[in-house]
Backbone bond lengths (Angstrom), bond angles and torsions (degrees), N, CA, C in turn:
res aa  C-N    CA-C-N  psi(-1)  N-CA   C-N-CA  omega(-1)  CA-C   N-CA-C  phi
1 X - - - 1.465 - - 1.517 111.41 -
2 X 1.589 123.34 -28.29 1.385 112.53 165.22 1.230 122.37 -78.91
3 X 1.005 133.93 10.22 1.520 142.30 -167.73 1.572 100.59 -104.30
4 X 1.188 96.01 -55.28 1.776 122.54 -177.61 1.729 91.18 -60.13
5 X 1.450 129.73 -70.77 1.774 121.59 169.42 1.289 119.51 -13.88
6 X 1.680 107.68 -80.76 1.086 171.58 173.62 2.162 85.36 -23.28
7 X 1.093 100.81 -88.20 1.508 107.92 167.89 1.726 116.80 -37.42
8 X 1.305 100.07 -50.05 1.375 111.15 173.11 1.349 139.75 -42.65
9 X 1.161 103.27 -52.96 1.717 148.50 -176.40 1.902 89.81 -81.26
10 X 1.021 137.31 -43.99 1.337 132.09 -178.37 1.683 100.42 -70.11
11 X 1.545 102.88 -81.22 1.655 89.37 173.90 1.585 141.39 -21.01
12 X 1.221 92.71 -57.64 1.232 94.92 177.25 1.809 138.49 -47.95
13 X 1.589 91.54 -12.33 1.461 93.27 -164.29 1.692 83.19 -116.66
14 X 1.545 135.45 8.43 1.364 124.40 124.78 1.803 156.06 -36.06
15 X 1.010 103.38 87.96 1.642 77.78 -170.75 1.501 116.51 -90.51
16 X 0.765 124.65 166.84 2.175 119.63 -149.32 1.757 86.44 -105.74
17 X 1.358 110.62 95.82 1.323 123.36 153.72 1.232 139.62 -67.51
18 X 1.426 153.89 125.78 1.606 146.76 171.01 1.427 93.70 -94.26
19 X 1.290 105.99 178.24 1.224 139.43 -179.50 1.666 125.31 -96.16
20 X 1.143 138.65 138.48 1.804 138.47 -152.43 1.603 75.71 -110.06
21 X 2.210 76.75 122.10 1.394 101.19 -170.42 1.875 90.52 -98.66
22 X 0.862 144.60 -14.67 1.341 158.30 164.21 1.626 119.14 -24.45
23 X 1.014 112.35 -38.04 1.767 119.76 164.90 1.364 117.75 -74.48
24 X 1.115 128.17 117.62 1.578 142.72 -178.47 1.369 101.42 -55.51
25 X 1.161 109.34 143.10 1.709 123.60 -171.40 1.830 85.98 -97.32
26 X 1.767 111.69 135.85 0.970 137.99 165.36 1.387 134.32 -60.87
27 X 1.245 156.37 48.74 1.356 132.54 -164.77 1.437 135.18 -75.19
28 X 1.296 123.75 172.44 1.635 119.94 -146.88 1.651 100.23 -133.50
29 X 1.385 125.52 166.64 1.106 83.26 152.54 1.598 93.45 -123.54
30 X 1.619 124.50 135.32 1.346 101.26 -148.96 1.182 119.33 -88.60
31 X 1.334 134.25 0.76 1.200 146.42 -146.98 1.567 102.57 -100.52
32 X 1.497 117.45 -3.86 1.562 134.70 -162.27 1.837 86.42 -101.13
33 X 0.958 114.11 -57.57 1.761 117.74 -175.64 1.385 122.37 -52.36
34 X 1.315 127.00 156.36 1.492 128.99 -159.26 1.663 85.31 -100.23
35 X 1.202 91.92 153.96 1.577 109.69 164.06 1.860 115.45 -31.55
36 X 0.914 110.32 -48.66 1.553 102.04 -170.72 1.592 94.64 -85.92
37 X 1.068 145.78 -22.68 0.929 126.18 168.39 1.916 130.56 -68.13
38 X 1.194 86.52 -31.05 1.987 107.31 178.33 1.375 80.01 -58.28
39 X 1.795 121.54 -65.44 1.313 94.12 -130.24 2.182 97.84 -85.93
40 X 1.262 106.95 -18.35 1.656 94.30 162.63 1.627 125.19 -54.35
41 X 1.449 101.18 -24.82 1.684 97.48 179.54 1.654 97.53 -87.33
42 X 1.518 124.45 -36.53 1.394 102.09 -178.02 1.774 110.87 -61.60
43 X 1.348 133.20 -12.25 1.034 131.52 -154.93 1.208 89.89 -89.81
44 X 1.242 130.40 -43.17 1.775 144.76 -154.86 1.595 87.91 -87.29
45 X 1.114 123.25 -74.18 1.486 105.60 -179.64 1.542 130.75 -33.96
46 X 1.376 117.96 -40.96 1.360 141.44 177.85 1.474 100.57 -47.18
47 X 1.122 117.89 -68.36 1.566 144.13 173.41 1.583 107.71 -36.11
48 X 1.348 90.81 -49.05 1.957 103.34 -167.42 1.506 87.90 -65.92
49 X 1.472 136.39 -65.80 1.122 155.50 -167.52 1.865 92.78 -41.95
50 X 0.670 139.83 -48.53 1.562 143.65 -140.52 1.758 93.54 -85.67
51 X 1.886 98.99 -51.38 1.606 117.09 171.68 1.211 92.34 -47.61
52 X 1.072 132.46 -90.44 2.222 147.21 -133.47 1.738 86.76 -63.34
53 X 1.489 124.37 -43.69 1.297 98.90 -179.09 1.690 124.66 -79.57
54 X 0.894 115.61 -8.92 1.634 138.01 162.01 1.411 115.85 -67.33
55 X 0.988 113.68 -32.13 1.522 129.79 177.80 1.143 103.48 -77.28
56 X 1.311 119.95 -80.35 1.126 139.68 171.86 2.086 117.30 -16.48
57 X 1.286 83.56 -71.11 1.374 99.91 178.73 1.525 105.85 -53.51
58 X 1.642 130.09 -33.56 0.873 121.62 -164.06 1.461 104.78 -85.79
59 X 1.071 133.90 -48.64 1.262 147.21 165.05 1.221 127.12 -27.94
60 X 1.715 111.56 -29.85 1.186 141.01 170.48 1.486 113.92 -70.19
61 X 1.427 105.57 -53.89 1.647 119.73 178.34 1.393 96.59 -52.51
62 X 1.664 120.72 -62.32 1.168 115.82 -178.02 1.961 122.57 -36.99
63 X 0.990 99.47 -59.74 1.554 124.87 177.62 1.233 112.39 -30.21
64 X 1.664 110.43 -66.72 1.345 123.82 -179.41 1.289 126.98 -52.08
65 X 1.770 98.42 -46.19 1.977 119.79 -165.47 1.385 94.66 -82.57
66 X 1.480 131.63 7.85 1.659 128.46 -171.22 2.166 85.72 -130.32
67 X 1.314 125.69 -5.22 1.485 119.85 -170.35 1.081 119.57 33.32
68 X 1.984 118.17 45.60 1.773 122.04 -161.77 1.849 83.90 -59.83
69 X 1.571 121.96 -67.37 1.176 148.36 -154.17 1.840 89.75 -41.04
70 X 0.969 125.30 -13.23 1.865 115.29 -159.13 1.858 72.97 -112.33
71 X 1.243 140.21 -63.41 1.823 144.15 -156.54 1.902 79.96 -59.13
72 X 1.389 116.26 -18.86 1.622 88.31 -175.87 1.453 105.81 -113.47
73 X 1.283 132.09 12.59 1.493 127.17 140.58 1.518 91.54 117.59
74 X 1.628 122.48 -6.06 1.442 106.05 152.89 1.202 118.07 -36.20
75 X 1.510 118.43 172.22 1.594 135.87 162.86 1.588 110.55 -79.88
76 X 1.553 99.09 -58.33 1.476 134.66 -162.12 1.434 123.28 -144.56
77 X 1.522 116.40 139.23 1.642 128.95 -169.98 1.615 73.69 -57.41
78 X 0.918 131.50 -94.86 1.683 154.04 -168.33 1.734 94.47 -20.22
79 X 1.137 130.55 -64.79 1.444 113.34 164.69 1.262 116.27 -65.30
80 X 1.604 152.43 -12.02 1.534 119.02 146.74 0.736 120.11 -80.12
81 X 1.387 162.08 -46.59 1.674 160.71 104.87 1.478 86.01 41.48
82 X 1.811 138.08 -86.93 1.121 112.08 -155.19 1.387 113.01 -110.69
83 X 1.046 131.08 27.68 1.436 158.73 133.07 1.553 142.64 -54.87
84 X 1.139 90.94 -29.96 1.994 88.89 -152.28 1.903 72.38 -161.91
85 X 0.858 152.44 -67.48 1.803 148.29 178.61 1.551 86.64 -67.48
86 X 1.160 164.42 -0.96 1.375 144.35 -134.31 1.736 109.88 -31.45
87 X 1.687 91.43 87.34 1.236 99.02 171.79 2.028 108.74 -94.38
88 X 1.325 116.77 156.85 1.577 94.00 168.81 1.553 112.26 -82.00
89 X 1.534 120.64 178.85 1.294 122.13 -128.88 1.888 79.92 -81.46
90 X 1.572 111.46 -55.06 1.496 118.41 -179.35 1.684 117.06 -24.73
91 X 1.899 90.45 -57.76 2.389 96.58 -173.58 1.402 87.57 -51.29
92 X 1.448 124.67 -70.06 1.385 122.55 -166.26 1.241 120.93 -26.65
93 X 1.676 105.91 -68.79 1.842 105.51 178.01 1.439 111.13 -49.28
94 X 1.229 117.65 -34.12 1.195 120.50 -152.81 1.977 109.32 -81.00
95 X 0.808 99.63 -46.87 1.799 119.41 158.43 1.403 103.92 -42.74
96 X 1.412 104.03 -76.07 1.648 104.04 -160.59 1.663 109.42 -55.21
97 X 1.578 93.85 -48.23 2.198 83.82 -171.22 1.892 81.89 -78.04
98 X 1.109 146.17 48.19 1.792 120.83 143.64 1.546 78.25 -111.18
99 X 1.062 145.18 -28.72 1.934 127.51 -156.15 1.392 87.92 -94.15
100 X 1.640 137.42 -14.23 1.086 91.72 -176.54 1.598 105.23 -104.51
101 X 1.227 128.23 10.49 1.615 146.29 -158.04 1.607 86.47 -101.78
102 X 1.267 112.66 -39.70 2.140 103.21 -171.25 1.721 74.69 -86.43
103 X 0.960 158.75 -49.85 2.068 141.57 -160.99 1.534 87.02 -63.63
104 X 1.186 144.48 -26.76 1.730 126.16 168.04 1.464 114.24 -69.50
105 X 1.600 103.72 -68.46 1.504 127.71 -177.74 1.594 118.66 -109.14
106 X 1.246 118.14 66.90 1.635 109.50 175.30 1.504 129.34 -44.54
107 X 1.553 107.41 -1.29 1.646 97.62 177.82 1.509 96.07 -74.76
108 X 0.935 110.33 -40.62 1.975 104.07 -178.06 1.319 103.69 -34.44
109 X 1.587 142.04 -40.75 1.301 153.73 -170.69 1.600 98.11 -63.83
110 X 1.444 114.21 -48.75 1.492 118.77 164.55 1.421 133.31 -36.69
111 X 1.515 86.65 -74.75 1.814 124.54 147.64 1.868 121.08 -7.09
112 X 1.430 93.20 -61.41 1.228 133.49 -179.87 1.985 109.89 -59.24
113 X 1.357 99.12 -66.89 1.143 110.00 172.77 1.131 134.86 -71.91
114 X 1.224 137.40 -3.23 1.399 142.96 -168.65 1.234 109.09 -137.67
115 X 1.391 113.71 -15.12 1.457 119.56 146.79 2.194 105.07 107.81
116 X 1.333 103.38 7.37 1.547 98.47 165.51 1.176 107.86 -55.27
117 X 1.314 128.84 -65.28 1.293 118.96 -139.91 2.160 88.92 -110.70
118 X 1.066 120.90 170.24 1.328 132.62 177.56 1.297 114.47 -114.33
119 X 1.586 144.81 146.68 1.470 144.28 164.17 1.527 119.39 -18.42
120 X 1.788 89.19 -69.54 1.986 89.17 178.01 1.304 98.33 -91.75
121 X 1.147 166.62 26.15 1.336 123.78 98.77 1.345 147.51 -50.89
122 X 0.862 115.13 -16.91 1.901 134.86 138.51 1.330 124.63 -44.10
123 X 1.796 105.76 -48.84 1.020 110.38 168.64 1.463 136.40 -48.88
124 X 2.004 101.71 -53.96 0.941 111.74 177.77 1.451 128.30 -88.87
125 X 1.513 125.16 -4.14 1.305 138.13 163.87 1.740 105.77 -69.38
126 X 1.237 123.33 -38.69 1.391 125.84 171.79 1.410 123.51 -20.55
127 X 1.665 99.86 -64.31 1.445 122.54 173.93 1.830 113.61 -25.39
128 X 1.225 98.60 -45.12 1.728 114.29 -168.19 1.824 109.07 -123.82
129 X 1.107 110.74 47.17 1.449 130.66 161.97 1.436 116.84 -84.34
130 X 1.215 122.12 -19.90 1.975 116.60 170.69 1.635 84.04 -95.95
131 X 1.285 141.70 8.88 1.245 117.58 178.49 1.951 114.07 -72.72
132 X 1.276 130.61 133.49 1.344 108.00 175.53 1.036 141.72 -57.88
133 X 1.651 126.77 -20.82 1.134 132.12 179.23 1.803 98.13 -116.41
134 X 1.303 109.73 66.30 1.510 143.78 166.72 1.676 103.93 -62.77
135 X 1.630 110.37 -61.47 1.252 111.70 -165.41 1.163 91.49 -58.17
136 X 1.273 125.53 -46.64 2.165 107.32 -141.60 1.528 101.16 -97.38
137 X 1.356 112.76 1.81 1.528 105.90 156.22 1.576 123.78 -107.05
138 X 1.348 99.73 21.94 1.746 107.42 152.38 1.528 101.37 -108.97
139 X 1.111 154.25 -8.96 1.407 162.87 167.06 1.827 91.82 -62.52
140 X 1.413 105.34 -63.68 1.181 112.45 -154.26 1.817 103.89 -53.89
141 X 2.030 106.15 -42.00 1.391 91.25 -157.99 1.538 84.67 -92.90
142 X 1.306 142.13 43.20 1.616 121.56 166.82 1.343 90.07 -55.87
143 X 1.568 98.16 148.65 1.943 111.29 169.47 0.887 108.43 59.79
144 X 1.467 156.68 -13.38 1.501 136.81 -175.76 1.499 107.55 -64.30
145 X 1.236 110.66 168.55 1.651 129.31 157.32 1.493 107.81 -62.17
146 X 1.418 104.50 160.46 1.626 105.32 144.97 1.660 147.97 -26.74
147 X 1.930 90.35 -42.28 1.483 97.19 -157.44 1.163 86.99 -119.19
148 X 1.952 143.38 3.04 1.310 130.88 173.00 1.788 83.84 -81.75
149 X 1.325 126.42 -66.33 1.321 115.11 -170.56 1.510 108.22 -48.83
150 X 0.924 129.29 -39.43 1.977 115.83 171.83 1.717 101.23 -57.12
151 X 1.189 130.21 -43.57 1.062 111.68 157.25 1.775 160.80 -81.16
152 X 1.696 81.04 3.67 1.728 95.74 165.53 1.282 108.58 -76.34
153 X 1.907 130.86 -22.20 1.411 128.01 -144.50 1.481 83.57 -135.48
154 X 0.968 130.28 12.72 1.875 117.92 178.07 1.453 98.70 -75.03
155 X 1.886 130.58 -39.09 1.335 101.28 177.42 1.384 113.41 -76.09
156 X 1.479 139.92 -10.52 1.374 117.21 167.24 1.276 129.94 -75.86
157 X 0.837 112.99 0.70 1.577 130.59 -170.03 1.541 122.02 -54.30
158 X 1.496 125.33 97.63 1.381 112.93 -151.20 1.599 121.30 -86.92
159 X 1.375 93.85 -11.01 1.618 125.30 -156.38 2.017 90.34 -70.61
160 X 1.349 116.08 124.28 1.593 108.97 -178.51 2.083 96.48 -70.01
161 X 1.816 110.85 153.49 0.906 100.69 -164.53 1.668 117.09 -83.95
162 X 1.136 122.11 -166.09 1.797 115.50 -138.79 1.973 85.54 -83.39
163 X 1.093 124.43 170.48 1.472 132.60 -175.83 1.711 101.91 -108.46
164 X 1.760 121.96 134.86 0.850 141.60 -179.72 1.698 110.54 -41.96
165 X 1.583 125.69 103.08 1.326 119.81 -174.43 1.138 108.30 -116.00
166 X 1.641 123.11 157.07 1.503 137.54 157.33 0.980 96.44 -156.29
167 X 1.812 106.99 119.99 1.862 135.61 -179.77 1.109 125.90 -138.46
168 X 1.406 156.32 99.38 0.946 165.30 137.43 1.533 102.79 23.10
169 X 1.274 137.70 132.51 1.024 150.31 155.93 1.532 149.70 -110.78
170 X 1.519 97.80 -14.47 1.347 128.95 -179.57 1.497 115.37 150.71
171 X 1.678 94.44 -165.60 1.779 98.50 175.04 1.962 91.98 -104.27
172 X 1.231 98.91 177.14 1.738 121.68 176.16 1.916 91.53 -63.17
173 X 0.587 114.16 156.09 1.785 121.43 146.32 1.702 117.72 -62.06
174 X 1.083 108.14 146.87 1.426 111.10 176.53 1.495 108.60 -86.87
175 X 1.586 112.35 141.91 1.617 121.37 175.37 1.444 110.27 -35.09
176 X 1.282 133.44 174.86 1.228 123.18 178.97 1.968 94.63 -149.57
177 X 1.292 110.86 105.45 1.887 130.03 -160.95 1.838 78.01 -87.94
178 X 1.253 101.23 104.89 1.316 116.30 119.60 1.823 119.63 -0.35
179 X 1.234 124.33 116.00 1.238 111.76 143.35 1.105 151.46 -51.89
180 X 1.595 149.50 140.35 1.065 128.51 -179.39 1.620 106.04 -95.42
181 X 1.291 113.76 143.47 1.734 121.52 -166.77 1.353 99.13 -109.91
182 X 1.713 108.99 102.04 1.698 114.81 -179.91 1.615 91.02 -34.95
183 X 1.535 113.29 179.07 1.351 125.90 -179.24 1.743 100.75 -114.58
184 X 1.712 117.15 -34.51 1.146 131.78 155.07 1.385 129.98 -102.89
185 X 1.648 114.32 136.43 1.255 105.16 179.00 1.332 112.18 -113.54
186 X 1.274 133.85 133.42 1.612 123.90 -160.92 1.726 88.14 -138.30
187 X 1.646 82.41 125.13 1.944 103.82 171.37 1.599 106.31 -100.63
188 X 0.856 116.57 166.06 1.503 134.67 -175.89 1.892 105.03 -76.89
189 X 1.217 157.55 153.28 1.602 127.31 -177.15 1.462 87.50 -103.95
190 X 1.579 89.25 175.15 1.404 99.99 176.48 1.524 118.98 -111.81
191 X 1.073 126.57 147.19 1.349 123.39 -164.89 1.241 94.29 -97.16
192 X 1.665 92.56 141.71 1.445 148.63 -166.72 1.971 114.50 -135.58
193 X 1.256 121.49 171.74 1.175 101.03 -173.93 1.741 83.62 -98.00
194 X 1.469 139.27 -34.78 1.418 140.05 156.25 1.684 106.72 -3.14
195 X 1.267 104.93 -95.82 1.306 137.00 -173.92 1.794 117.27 -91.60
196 X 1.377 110.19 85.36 1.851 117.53 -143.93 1.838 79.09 -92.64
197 X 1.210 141.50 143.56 1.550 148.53 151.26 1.917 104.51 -73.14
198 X 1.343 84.11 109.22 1.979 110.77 -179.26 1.992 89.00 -50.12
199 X 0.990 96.83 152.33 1.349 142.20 -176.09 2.018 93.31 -62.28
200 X 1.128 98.26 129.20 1.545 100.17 177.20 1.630 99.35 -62.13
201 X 1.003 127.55 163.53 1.513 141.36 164.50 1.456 109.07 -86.39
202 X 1.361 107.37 140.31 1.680 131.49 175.06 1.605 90.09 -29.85
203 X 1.383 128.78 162.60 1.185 125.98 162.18 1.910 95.90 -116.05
204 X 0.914 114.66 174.11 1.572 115.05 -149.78 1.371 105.88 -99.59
205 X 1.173 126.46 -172.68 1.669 116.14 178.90 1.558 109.92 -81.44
206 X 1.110 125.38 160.65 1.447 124.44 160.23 1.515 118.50 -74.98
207 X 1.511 84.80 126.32 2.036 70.25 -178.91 1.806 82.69 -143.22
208 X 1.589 108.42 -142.77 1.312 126.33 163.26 1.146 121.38 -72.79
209 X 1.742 111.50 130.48 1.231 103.97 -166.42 1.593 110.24 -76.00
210 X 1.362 134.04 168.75 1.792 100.75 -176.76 2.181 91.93 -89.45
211 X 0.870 106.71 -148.21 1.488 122.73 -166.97 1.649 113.04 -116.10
212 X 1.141 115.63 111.85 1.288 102.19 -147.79 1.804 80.47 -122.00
213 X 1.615 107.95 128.86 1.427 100.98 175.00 1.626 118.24 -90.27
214 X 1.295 100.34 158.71 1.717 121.73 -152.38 1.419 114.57 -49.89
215 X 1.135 150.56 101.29 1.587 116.91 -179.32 1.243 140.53 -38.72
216 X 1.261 132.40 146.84 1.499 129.57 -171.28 1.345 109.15 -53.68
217 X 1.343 119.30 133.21 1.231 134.06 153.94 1.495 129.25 -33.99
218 X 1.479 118.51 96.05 2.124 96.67 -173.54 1.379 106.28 -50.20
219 X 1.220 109.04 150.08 1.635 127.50 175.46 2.017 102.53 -61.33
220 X 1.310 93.25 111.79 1.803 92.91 173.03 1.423 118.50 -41.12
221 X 1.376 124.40 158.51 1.258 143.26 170.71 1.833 117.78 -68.69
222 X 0.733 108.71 130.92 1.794 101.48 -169.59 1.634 79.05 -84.61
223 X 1.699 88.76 142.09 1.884 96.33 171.37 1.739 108.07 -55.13
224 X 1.454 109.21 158.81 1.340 123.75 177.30 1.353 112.21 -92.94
225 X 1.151 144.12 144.58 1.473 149.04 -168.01 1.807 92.34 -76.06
226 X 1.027 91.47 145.79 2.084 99.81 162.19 1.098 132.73 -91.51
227 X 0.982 133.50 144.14 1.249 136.07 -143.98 2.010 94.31 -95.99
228 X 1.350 105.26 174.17 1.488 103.21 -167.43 1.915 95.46 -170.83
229 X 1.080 91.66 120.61 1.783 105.26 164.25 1.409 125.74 -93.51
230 X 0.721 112.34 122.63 1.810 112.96 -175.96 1.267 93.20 -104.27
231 X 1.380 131.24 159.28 1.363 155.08 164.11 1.362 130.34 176.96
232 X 1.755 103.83 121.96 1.441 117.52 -157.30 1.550 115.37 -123.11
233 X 1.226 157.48 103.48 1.405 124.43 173.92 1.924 112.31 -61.77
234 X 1.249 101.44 161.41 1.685 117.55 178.12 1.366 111.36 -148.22
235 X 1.054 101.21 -179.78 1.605 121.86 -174.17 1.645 108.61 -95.32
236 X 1.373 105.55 159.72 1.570 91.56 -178.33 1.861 121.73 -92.05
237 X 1.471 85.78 13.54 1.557 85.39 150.30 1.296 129.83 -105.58
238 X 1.450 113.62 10.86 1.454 105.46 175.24 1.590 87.50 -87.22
239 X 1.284 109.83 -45.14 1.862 124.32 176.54 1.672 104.05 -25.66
240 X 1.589 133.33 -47.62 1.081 123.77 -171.38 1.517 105.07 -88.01
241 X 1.108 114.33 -31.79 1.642 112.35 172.95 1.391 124.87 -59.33
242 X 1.383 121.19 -37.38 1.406 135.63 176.30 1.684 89.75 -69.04
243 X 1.352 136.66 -53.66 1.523 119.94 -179.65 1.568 111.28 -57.53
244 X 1.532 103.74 -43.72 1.507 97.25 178.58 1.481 122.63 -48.82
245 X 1.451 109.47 -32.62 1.256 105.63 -149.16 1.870 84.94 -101.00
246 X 1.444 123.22 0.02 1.366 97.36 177.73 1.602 90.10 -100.32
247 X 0.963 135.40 -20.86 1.558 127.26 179.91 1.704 101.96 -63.21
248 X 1.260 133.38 -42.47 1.371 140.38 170.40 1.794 109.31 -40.68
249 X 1.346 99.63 -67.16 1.606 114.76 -171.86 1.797 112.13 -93.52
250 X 1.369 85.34 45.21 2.181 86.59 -176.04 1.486 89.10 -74.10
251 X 1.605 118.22 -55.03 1.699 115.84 -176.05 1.429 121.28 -26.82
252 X 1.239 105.29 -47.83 1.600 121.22 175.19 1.427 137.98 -87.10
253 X 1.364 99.15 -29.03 1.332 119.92 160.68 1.402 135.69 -102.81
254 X 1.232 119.97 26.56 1.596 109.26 -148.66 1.489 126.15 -39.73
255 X 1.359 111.64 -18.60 1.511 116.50 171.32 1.357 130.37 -88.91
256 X 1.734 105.92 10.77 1.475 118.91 -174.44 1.423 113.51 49.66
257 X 1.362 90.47 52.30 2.104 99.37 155.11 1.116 133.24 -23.73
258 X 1.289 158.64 54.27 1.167 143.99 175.72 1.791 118.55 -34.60
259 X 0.999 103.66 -40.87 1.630 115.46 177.50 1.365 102.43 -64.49
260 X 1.390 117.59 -55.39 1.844 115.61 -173.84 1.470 106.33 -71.74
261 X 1.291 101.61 -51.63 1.924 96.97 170.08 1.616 110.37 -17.26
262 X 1.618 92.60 -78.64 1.516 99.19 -155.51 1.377 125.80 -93.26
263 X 1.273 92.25 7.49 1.888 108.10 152.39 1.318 131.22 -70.36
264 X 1.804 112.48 -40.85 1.521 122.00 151.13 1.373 115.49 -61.95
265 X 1.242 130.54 -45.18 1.102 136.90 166.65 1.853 108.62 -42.70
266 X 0.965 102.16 -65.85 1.442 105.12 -179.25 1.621 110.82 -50.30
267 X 1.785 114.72 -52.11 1.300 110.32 -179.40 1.103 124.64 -51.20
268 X 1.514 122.67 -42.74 1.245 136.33 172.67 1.166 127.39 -26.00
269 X 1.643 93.12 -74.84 1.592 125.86 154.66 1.533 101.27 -8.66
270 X 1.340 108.53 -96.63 1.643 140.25 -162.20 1.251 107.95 -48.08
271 X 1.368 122.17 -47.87 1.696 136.05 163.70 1.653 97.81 -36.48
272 X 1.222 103.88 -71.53 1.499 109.50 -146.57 2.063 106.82 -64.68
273 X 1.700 96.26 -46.27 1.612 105.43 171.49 1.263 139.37 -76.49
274 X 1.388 98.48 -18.74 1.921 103.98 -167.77 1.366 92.56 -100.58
275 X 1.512 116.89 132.59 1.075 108.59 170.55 1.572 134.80 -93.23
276 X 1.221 106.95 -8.13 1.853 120.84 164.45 1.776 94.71 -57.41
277 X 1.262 135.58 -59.16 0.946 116.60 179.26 1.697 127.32 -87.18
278 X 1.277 95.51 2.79 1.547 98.27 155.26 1.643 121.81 -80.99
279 X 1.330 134.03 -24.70 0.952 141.46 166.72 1.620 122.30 -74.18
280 X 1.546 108.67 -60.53 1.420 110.23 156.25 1.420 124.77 -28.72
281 X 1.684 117.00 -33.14 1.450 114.95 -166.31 1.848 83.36 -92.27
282 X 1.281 109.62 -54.54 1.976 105.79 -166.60 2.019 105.36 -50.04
283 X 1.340 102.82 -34.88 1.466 107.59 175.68 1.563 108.57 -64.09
284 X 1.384 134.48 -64.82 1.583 150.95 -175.54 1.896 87.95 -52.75
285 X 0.964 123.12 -48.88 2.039 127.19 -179.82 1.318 94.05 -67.10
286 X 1.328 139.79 -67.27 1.983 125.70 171.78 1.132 110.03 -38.67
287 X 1.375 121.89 -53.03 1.708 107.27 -165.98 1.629 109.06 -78.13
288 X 1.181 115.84 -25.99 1.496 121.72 178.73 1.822 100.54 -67.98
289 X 1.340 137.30 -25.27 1.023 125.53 -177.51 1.614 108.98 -109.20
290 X 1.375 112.00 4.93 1.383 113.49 173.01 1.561 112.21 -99.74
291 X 1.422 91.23 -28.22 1.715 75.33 165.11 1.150 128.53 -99.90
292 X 1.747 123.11 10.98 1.002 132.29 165.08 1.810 105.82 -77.04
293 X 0.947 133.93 -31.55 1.199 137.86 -177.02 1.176 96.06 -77.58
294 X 1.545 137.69 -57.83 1.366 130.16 -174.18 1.466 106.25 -37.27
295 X 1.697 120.58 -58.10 1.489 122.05 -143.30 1.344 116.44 -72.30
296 X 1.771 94.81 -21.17 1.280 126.02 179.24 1.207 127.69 -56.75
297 X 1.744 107.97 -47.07 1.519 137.29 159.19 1.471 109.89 -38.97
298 X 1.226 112.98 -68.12 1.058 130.41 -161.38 1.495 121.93 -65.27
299 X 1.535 125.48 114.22 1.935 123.43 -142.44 1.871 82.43 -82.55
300 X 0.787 88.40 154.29 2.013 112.44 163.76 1.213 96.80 -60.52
């Protein structure tokens, strides 16, 4: 609780500054600059980036704690954001709970800018902002990743965990055929007095047309499989096993499949327990060695 003061008592005697948008932005063209120069401007940009979202965010706080967006006949900050800013629905959420987390604690605005803390970690520290010892678990995630801060706050987490799902999601996408690229391309010429274009030909009498049969039908599309979401919570030892098992199957997976993982996984499974397909396989192993004996029999 003195830390949490202590933090308090500092903010406060902050006032939440932006940056003077008034200086003309420079352009480069970058491809002219030597290596050390690209990479000092990518560094400086990075930096700039860290400012504009600090700004940003703050500007936002402002916005909200004044409800300009409601005096202009919006509903919701969150409907102009993806409305009228067409932000997607995520930047939006993601903006609004950091502008309204710096209107509690503006060092996060600090945080923000100098690059301790990151957006969605803001995001996800939000959740536990009436908590009392608030301050010393923004201390805690300076610099973390994403998923170390999901794991400083997974035991507070009040929300019960997600319920065992399988839902339909769609069909697969359909293959996508290649064009075929004539080998010749033939234009019509253009007339010249050189090269004169012959005289169309008589067109013929009208009579009956003859009967001309239908063109073939394209061969139908075989249906596409449907798509299917699985989603389970686990423990974080299934968590190290699922790494184990994609470090095992990188050869096969190089993108760490979860779907191929646990489809072999599953076959395995089913191989080893069910016994219709334990028999099917000992039956398919007789005939594979009976007709090896047959061919065997049989002289050249």
């Amino acid at each position: 609780m003195e830390l949490f003061g202590t933090l308090d008592r500092m903010v406060s005697r902050r006032p939440v500054t932006v940056v003077d948008d008034s200086k003309p932005v420079k352009s480069v063209d970058i491809s002219e600059l030597t290596d050390e120069e690209v990479w000092r401007r990518f560094l400086s940009i990075a930096a700039q980036e860290r400012v504009v979202i600090g700004d940003l965010v703050a500007c936002l706080a402002e916005v909200d704690s004044r409800t300009l967006v409601r005096k202009r006949d919006w509903p919701s900050l969150f409907d102009y954001c993806v409305y009228a800013l067409h932000w997607s629905e995520s930047a939006a959420y993601r903006r609004i709970r950091a502008a309204r987390a710096v209107r509690r604690f503006p060092i996060i605005l600090e945080m923000l800018r100098d690059g301790r803390l990151h957006l969605e970690g803001v995001v996800i520290l939000h959740a536990f902002i009436e908590d009392g010892d608030f301050a010393s678990l923004l201390l805690k995630a300076v610099g973390m990743t994403t998923k170390s801060i999901e794991r400083l706050v997974a035991d507070r987490r009040r929300d019960p965990p997600v319920r065992d799902s399988i839902r339909f999601v769609g069909v697969a996408p359909p293959l996508i055929k290649t064009a075929e690229v004539p080998s010749l391309l033939e234009f019509p010429p253009s007339p010249s007095p050189d090269f004169p274009i012959p005289a169309a030909a008589p067109s013929p009498a009208v009579g009956p047309s003859p009967i001309v049969a239908p063109p073939p039908r394209p061969p139908e599309e075989p249906p596409r499989p449907r798509l299917v979401r699985v989603g389970f919570t686990a423990d974080e030892d299934l968590h190290r096993l699922v790494l184990h098992a994609q470090q095992l199957m990188r050869h096969k997976y190089p993108d760490g499949s979860l779907e191929g993982i646990f489809r072999d996984a599953l076959l395995l499974l089913i191989a080893k327990k069910d016994l219709g397909v334990r028999a099917a396989a000992a039956a398919a192993r007789r005939m594979r060695r009976k007709n090896k004996r047959t061919s065997a029999a049989i002289p050249p």
